[in-house]
C-alpha positions as CSV (number, residue, x, y, z in Angstrom):
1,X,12.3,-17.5,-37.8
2,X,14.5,-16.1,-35.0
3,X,12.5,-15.4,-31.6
4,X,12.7,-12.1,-30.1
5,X,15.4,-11.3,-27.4
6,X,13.4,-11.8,-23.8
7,X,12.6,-8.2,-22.0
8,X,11.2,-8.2,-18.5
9,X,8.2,-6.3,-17.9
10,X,9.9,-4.1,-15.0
11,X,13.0,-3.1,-17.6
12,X,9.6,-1.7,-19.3
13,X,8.5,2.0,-19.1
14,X,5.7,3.5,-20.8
15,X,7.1,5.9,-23.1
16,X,4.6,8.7,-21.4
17,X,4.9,8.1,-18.0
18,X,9.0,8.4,-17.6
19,X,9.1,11.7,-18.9
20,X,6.5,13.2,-16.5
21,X,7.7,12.0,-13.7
22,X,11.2,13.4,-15.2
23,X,9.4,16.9,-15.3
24,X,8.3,16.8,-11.9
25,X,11.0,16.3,-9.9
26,X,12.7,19.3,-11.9
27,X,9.6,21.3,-10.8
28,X,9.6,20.4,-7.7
29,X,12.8,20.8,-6.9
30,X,12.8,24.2,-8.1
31,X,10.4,25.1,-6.1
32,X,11.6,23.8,-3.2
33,X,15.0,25.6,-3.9
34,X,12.8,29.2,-4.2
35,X,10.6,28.1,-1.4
36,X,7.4,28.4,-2.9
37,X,6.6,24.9,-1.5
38,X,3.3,26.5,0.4
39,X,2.4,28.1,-3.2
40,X,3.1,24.6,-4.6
41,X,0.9,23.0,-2.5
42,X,-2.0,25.5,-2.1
43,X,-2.6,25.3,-5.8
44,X,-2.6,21.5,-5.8
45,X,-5.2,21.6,-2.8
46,X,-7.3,24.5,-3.6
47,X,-7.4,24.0,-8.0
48,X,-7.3,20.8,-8.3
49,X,-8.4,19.1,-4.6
50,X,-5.4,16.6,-4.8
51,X,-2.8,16.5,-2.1
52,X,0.1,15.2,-4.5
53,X,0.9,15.6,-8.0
54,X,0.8,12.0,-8.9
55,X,-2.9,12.2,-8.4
56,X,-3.8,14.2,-11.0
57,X,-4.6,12.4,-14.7
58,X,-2.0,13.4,-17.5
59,X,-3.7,15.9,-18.8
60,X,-4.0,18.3,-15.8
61,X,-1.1,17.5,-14.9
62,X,0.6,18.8,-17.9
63,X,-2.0,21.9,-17.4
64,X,-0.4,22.2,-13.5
65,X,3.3,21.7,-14.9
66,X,2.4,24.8,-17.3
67,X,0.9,27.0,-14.3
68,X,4.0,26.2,-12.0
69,X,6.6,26.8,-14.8
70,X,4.9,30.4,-15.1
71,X,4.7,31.3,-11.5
72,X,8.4,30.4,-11.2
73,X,9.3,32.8,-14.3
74,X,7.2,35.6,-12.3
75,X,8.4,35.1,-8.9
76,X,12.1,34.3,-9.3
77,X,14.4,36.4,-11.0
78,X,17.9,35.9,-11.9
């Protein structure tokens, strides 16, 4: 029986985790390009009493990616 090839744990990712961090960097970097960083962060203060994204658990955070993706559809048109 042949042993498995040898991984390191930091060449790991979470097969969850990569893509939402993926997703907020596009976001955010939208936003920053329409400056809507104030709306950005008001949300994240007032909605969800977080002062960063990373705080919030998966689940709201897909929830908050959802809300932002809408506001930038309604507020920039091109």
């Amino acid at each position: 029986m042949q042993t498995p090839p040898f991984i390191p744990q930091s060449a790991y990712f979470h097969e969850h985790a990569q893509p939402g961090d993926r997703r907020l960097k596009k976001l955010k970097a939208e936003v920053d390009r329409h400056n809507l960083t104030e709306m950005w962060d008001m949300i994240l203060t007032l909605d969800y009493q977080v002062s960063s994204a990373h705080e919030l658990p998966h689940e709201t955070k897909e929830e908050f990616y959802g809300i932002i993706e809408l506001l930038l559809k309604a507020f920039v048109k091109e």
